[in-house]
C-alpha positions as CSV (number, residue, x, y, z in Angstrom):
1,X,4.5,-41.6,-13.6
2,X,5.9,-43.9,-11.1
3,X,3.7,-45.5,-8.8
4,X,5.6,-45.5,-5.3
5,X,3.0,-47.7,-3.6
6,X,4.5,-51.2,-5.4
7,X,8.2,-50.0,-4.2
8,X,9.9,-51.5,-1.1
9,X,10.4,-48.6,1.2
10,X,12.9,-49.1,4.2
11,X,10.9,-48.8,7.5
12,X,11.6,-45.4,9.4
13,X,12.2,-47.1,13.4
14,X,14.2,-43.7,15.0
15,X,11.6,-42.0,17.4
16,X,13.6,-38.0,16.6
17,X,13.0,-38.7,13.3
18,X,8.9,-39.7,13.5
19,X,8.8,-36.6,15.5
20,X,10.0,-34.3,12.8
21,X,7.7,-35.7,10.4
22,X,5.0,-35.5,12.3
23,X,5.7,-31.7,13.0
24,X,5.4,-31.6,9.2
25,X,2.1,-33.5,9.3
26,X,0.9,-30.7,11.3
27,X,2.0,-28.0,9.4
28,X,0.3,-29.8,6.4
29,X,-2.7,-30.0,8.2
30,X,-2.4,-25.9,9.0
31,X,-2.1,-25.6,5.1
32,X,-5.2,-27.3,4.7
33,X,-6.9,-25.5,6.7
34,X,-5.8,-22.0,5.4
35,X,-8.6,-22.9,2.3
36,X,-11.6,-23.3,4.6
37,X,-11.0,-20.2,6.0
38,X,-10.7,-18.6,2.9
39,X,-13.7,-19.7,1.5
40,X,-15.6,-18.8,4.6
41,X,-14.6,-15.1,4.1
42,X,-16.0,-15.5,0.4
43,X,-18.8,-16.8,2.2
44,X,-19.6,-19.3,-1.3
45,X,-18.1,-22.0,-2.9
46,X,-15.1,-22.3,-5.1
47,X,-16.9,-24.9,-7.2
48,X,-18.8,-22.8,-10.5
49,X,-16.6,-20.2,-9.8
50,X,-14.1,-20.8,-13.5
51,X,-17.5,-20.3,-15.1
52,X,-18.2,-16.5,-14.0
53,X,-14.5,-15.5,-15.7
54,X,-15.6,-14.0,-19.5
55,X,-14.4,-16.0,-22.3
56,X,-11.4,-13.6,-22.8
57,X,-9.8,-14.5,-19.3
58,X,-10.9,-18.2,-19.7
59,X,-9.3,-18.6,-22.8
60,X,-6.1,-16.8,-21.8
61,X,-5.7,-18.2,-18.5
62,X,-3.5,-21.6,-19.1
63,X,-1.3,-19.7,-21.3
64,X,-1.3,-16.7,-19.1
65,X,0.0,-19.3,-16.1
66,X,2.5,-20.8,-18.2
67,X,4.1,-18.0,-19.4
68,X,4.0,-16.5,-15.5
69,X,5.5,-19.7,-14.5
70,X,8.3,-19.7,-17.0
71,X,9.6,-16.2,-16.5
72,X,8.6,-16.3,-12.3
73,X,11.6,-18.4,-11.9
74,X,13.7,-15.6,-13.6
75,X,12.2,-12.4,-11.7
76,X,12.2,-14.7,-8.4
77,X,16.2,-15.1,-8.5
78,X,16.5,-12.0,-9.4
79,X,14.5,-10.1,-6.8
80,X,17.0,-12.3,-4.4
81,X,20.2,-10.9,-5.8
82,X,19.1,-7.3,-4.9
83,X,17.1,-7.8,-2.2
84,X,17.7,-10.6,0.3
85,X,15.8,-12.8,1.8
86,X,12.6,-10.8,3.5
87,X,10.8,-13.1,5.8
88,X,7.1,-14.8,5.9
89,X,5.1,-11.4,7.0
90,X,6.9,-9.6,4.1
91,X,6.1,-11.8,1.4
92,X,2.4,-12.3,2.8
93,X,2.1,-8.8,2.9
94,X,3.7,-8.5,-1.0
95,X,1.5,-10.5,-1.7
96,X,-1.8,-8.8,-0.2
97,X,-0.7,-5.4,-2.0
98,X,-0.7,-6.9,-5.5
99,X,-4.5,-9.1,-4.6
100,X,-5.4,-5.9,-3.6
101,X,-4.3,-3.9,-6.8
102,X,-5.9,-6.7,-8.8
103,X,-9.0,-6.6,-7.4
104,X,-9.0,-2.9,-8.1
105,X,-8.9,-3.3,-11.2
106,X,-11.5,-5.9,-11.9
107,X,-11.1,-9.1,-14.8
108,X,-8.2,-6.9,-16.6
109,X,-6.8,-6.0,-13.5
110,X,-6.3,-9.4,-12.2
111,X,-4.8,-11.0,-15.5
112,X,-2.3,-8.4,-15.4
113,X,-1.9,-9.1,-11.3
114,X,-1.4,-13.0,-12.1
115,X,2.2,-12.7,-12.6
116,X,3.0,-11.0,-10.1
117,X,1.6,-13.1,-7.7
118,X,3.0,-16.4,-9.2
119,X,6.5,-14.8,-9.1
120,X,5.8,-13.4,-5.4
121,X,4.8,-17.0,-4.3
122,X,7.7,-18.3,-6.1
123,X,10.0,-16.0,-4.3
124,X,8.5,-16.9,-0.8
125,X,9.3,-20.4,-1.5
126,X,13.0,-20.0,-2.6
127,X,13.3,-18.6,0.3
128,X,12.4,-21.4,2.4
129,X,14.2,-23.5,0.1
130,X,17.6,-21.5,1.4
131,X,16.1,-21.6,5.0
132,X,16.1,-25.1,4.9
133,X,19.8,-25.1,3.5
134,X,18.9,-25.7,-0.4
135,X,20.6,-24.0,-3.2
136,X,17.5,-22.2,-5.0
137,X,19.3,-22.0,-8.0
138,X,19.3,-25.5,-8.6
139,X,16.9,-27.6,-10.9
140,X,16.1,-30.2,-7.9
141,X,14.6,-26.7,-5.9
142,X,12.8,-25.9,-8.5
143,X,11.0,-29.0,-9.9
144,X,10.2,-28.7,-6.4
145,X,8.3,-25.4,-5.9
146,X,6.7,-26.8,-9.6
147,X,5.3,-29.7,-7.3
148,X,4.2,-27.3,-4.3
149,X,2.5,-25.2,-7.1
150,X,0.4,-28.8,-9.0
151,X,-0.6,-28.9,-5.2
152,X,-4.2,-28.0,-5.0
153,X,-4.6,-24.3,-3.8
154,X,-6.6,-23.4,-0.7
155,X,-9.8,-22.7,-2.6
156,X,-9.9,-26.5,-3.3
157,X,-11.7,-28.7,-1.7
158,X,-9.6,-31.7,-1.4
159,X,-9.2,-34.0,0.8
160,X,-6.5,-33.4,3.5
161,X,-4.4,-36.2,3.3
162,X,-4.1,-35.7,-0.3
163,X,-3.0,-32.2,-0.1
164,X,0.3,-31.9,-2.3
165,X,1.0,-35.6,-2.0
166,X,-0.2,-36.8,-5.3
167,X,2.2,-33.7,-7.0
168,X,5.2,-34.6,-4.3
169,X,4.8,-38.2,-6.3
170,X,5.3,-36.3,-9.4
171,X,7.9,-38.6,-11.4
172,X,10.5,-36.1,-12.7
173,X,12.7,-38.4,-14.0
174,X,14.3,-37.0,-17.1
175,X,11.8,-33.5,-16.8
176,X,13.1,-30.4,-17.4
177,X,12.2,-27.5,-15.5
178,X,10.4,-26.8,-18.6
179,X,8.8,-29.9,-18.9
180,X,7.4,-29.9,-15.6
181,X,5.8,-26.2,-16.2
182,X,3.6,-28.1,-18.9
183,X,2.4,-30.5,-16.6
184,X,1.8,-27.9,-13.7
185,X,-0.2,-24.9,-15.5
186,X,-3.0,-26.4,-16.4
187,X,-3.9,-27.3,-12.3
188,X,-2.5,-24.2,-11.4
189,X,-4.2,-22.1,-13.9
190,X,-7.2,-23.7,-11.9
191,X,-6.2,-22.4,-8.9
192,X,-5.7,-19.0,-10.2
193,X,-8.9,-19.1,-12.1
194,X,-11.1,-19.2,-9.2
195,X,-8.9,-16.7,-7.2
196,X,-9.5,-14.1,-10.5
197,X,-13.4,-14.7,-10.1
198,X,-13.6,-14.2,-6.1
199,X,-11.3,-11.5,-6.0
200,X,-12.8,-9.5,-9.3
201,X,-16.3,-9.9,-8.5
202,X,-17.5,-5.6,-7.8
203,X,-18.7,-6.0,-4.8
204,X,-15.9,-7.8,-3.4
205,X,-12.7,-5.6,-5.0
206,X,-9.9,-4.7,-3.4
207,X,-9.9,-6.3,0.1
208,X,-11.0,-9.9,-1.4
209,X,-8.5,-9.6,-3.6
210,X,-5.8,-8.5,-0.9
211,X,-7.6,-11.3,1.7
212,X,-7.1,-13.9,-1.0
213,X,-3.4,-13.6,-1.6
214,X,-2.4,-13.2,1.8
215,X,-4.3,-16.7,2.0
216,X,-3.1,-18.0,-1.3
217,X,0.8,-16.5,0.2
218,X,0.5,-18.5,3.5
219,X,-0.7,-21.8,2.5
220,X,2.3,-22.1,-0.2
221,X,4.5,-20.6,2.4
222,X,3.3,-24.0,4.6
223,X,3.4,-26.2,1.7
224,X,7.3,-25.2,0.5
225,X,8.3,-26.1,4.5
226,X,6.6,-29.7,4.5
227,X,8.3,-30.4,0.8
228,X,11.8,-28.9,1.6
229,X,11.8,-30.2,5.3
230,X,11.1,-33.9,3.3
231,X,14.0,-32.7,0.9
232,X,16.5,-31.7,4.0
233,X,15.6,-34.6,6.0
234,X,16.5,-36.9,3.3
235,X,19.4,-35.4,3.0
236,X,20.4,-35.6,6.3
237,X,19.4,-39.2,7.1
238,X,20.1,-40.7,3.5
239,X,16.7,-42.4,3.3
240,X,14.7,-42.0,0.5
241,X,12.1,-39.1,-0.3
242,X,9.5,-41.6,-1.0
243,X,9.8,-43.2,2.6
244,X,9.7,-39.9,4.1
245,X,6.7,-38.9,2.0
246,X,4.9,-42.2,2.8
247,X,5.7,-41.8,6.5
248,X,4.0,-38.1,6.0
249,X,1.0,-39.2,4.2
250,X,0.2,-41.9,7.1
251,X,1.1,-39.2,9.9
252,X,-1.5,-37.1,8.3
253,X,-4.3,-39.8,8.3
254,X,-3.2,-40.3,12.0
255,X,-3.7,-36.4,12.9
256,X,-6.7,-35.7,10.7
257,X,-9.8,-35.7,12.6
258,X,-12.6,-38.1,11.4
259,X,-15.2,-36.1,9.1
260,X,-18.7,-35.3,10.1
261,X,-21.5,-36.5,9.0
């Protein structure tokens, strides 16, 4: 992996441009933010929560993500040709009905809901990825949403400045797509994991479930726009993605209130 913090990075000086970035910062932030809220509704922590999945699920669950992760990109371009691009509310909302299903249907329920959701979160993004002017057909858009999903998910409780940094770092130099999906489902399978446990716990059922993926739906909705608004700007101003990314991560420790004590 290449450590970006011993390269020389060209200083960013235009004042439009540190304005735009700092709008990402912001959005960033937002993302963050989408977990806490999320795991207020749960009303407990997402730490311990891997260990209430039976053996069967956690045993499945990496291979279940990889396999959702290699066919997603498949369903996701084709869901595009017949039906175009739908908008935030639709794919939140997409989103919702299949947490809710899931939850329905308790541990079984949710394995079989798992990709569904990964391909319904891989469609939002693409279609940010075309928002922002990017061909979601190509390998560079997709090694990207494969860095949005190594992101940690909003049941996490990471720090914000390290929110989907670390995976936009991600060397991909000389990765496949397929490569990359290696690297990414075991932290994503994570993710899912404690999603599966909140959403199929009895009590909880169907509206966790549908409250969880609207969540999980919005904060990689957030995430895709910071990473393909880095991947347009650089683009457009033919600076380098690890300046830009640089110049986010210090606009985030800028906006990020001090934590309390």
């Amino acid at each position: 992996m290449t450590d970006h913090r011993h390269l020389i990075l060209p200083p960013i000086t235009d004042p439009a441009l540190h304005a735009q970035i700092d709008r990402l910062a912001r959005r960033h932030l937002e993302a963050a933010g989408t977990g806490m809220q999320l795991m207020t509704r749960i009303g407990n922590s997402a730490e311990g929560l891997i260990e209430r999945l039976p053996a069967f699920v956690r045993n499945r669950l990496d291979g279940v993500t990889r396999a959702a992760l290699t066919r997603a990109f498949g369903a996701a371009s084709r869901s595009r040709r017949v039906v175009r691009d739908r908008g935030d509310l639709f794919n939140r909302l997409a989103s919702t009905v299949s947490g809710a299903a899931g939850g329905v249907g308790g541990f079984a329920g949710a394995l079989v809901e798992l990709p569904f959701t990964v391909t319904l979160l891989l469609r939002a993004m693409l279609d940010i990825a075309v928002e922002h002017g990017l061909d979601p057909d190509s390998d560079e858009v997709r090694q990207e949403c494969l860095r949005i999903f190594a992101a940690a998910g909003p049941m996490a409780e990471d720090d914000a400045t390290d929110l989907g940094l670390l995976a936009a770092r991600m060397s991909v130099t000389g990765q496949t797509v397929q490569g990359l999906i290696s690297k990414v489902a075991p932290r994503l399978s994570i993710s899912l994991g404690q999603k599966m446990a909140a959403q199929a716990a009895p009590v909880l059922g169907a509206v966790v479930g549908a409250s969880i993926n609207y969540t999980f739906a919005r904060y990689y909705q957030e995430l895709a726009r910071v990473h393909f608004g880095i991947m347009r700007l650089s683009q457009e101003t033919g600076l380098p993605r690890e300046a830009l990314t640089e110049a986010l991560r210090l606009s985030i420790q800028r906006q990020t209130p001090p934590s309390r004590t």
